[in-house]
N, C-alpha and C positions, 0 to 999 in steps of 0.2 A: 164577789165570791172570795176572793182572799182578803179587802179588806177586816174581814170578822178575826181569822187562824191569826191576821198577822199582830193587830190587836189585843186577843188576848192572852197570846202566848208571845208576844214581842218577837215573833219570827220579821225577819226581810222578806221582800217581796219575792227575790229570787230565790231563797230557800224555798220557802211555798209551794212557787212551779215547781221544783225539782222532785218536789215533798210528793207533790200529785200526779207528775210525770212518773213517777218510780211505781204510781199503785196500777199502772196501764198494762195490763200481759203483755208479754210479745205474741206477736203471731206468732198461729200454730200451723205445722206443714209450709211452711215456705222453706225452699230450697236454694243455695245457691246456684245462678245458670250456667248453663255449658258445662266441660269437663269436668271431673272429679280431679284436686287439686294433688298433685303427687310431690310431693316435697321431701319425700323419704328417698328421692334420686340424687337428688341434689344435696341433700343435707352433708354427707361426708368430703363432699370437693368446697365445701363453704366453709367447714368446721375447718379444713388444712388449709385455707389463705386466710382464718384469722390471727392476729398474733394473741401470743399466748404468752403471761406475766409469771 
């Protein structure tokens, strides 16, 4: 199956996959598990122990 793509357009093997790998939808409706992730709590005590240039 990829020998043909990579032949006559001189693609690599690994472009290929990636080439066909890229045309697969994501699933649809899948959610990440457990809690909803709150990071707007955290964010202002992160933002002041980083340094700042």
């Amino acid at each position: 199956m990829l020998d043909e793509p990579c032949e006559d357009y001189g693609y690599e093997r690994k472009y290929a996959i990636k080439l066909l790998g890229d045309a697969v939808p994501a699933p649809i409706g899948w959610t990440h598990p457990g809690p909803a992730r709150q990071y707007e709590r955290i964010e202002p005590v992160v933002r002041a122990h980083l340094p700042t240039n």
